[in-house]
FIKOLZA-1660 file (N, C-alpha, C; in steps of 0.1 Angstrom, whole numbers, plus 5000, padded with zeros to 4 digits):
% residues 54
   i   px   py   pz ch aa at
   1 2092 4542 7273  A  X  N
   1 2084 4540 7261  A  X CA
   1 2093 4540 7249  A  X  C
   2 2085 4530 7238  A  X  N
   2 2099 4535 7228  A  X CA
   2 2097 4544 7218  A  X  C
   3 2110 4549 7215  A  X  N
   3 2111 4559 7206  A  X CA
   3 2113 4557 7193  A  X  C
   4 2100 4562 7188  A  X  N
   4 2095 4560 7173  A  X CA
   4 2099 4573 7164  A  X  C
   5 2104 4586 7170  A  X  N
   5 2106 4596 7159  A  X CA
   5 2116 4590 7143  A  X  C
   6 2115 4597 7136  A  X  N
   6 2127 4593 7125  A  X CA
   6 2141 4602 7120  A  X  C
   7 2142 4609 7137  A  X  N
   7 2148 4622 7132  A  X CA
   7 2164 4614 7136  A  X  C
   8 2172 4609 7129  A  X  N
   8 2183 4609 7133  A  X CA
   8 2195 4615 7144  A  X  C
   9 2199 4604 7152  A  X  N
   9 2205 4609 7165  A  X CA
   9 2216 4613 7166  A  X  C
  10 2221 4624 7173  A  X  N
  10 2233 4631 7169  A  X CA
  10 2246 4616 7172  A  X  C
  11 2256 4618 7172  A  X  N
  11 2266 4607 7174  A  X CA
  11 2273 4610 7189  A  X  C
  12 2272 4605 7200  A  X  N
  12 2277 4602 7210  A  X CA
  12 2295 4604 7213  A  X  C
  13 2293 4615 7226  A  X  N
  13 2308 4616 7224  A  X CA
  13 2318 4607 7225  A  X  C
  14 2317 4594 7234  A  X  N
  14 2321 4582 7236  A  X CA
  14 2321 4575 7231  A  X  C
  15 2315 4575 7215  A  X  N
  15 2309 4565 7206  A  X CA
  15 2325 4561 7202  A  X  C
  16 2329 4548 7199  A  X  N
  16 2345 4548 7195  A  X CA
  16 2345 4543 7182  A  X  C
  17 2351 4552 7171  A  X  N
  17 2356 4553 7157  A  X CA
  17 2355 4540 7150  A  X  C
  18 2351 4540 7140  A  X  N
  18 2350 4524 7132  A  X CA
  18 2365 4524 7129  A  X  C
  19 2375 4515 7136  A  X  N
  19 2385 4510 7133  A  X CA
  19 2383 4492 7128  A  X  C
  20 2392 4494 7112  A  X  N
  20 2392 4482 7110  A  X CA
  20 2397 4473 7120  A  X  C
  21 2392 4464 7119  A  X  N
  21 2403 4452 7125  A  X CA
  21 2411 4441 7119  A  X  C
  22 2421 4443 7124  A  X  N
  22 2435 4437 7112  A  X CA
  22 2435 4421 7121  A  X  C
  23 2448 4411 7117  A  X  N
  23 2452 4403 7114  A  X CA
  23 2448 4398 7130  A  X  C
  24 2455 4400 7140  A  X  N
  24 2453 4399 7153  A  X CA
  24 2441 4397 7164  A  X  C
  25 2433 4404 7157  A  X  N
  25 2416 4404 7158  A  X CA
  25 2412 4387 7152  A  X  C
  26 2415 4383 7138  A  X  N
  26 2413 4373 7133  A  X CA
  26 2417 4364 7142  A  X  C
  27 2428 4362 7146  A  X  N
  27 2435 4353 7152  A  X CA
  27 2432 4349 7170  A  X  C
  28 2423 4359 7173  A  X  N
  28 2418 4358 7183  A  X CA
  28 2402 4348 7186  A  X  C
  29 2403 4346 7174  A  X  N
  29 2384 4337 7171  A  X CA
  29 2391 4328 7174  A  X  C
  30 2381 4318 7183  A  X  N
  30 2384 4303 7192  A  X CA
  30 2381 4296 7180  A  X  C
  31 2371 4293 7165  A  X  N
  31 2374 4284 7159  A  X CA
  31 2383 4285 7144  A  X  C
  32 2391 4299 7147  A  X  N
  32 2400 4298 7137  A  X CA
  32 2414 4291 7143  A  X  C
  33 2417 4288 7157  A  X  N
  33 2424 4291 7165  A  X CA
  33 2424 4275 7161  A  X  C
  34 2416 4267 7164  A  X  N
  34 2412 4256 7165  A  X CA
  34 2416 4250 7154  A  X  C
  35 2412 4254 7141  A  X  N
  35 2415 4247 7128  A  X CA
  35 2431 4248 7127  A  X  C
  36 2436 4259 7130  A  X  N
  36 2446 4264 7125  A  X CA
  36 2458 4252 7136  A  X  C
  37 2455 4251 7151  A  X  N
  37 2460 4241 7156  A  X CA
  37 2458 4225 7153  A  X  C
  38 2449 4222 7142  A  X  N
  38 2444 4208 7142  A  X CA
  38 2453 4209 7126  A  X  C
  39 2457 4217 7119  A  X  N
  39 2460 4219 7111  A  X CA
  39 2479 4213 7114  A  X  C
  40 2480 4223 7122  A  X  N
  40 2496 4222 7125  A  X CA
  40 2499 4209 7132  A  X  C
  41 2493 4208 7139  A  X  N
  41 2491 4188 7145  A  X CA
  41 2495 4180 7132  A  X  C
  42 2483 4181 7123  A  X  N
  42 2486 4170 7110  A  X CA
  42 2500 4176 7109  A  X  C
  43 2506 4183 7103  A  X  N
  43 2522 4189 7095  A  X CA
  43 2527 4183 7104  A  X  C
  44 2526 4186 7121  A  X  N
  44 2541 4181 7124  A  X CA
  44 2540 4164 7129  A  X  C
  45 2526 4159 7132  A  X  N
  45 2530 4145 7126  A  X CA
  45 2533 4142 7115  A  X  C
  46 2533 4145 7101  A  X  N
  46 2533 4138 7091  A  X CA
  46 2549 4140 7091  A  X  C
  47 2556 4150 7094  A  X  N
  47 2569 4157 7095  A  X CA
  47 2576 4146 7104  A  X  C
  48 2570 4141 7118  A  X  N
  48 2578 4130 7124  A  X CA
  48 2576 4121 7119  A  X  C
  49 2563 4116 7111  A  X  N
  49 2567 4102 7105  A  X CA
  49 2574 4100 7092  A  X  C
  50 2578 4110 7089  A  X  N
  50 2587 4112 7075  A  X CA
  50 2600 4111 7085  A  X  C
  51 2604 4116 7091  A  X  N
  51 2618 4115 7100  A  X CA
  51 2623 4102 7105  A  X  C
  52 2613 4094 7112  A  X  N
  52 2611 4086 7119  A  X CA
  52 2610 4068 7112  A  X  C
  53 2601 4068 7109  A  X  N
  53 2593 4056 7105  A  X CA
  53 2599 4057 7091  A  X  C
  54 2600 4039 7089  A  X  N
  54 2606 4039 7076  A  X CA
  54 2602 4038 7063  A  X  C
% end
């Protein structure tokens, strides 16, 4: 059944600590991952055809 009291539940001993999450966490998202590679694609074509082509 569910539980409708309003009495607030103590905190769980296993519950794990609000750690932020830094830079590495970010970099782990599939569509930042994606921009950030579609990104570097354009630079380093534009980089070979500045090398390359006349």
């Amino acid at each position: 059944m569910l539980d409708t009291s309003r009495e607030p539940l103590p905190p769980s001993p296993e519950a794990p600590a609000d750690e932020p999450r830094g830079c590495l966490f970010a970099l782990s998202q599939p569509p930042l991952m994606i921009f950030l590679g579609v990104i570097g694609c354009l630079l380093l074509m534009a980089a070979l055809h500045d090398l390359f082509v006349l």
